[in-house]
C-alpha positions as CSV (number, residue, x, y, z in Angstrom):
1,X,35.9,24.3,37.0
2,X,32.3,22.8,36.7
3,X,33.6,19.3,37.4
4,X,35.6,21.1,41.1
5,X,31.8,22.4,42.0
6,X,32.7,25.8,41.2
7,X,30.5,28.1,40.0
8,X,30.9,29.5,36.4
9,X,29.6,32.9,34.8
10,X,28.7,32.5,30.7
11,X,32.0,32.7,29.2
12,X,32.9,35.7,27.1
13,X,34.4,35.3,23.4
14,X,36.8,37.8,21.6
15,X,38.5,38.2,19.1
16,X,41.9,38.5,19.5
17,X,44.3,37.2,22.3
18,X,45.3,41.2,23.1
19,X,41.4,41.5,24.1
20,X,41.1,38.3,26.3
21,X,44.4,39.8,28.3
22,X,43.1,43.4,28.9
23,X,39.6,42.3,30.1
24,X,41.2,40.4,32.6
25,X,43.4,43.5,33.4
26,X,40.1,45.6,33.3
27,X,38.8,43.3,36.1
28,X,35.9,41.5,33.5
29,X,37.1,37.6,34.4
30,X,39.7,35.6,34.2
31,X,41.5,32.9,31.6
32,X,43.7,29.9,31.1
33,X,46.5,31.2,29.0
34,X,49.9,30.0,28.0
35,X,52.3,31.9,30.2
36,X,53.6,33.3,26.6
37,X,50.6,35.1,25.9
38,X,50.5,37.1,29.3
39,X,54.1,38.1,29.7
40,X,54.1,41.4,29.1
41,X,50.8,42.6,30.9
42,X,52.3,40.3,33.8
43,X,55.7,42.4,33.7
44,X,53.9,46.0,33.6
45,X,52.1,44.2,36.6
46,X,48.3,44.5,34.4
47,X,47.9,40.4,35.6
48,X,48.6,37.9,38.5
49,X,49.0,34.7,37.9
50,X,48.5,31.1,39.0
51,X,50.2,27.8,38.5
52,X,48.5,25.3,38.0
53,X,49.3,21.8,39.2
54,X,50.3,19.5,36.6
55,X,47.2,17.7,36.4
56,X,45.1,20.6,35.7
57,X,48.0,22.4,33.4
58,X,47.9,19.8,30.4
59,X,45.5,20.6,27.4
60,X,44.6,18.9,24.2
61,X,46.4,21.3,21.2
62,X,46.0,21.4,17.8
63,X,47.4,22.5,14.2
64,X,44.1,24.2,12.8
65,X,44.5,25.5,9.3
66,X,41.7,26.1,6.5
67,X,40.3,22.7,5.2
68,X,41.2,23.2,1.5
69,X,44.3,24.2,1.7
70,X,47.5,23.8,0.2
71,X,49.6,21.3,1.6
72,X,53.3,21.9,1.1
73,X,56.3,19.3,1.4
74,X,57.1,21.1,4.5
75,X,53.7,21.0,5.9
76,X,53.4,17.5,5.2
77,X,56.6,17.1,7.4
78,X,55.6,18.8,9.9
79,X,52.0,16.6,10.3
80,X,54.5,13.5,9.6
81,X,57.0,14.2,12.0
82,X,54.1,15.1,14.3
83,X,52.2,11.6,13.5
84,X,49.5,14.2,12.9
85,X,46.2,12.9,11.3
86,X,43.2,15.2,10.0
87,X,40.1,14.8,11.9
88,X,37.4,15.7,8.6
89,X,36.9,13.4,6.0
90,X,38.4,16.1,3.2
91,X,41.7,16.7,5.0
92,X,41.7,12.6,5.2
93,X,41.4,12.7,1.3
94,X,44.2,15.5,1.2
95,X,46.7,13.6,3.2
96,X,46.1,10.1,1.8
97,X,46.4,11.9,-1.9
98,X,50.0,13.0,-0.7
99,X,50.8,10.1,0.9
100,X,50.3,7.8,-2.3
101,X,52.3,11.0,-4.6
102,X,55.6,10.9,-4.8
103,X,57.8,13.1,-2.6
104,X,58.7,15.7,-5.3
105,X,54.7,16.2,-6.5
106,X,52.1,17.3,-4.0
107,X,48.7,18.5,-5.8
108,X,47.0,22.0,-5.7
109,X,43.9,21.9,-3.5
110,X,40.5,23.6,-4.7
């Protein structure tokens, strides 16, 4: 909004999704949220909402998990069929251990 000249107040932080929804129900600000996420304050009629145009609607997402964790077969589909690669040097080390494995053996993680 910075970039349109618009004025922004220090944004809040909480924890949970539920939270960031009933602030903005409360009045406290406003957010950028999948349409998902809002559905059922915008039924009970807590919310209004605004679509945004295209250009503005499309956000970078991605798959966070912990670093050192396992990697399952399935995982490791889902980041192949995703052409998914890690951005930190350990999950690097991770994913080129299980791409050089064979299909049947992927390695515990510490």
């Amino acid at each position: 909004m910075a970039e349109m000249g618009i004025a922004v107040a220090q944004p809040l932080e909480f924890g949970s999704l539920d939270a960031i929804v009933s602030c903005v129900s409360a009045g406290v600000g406003v957010t950028l949220l999948p349409r998902g996420v809002i559905a059922p304050a915008l039924k009970n009629g807590q919310v209004a909402v605004h679509k945004l145009p295209p250009s503005r609607a499309m956000v970078e997402t991605v798959f966070v998990r912990r670093h050192d964790a396992y990697v399952s077969s399935a995982m490791k589909a889902l980041f192949d069929l995703l052409g998914s690669k890690p951005e930190s040097k350990r999950a690097a080390m991770i994913v080129g251990a299980l791409q050089n494995s064979s299909p049947s053996r992927y390695p515990a993680h510490s």
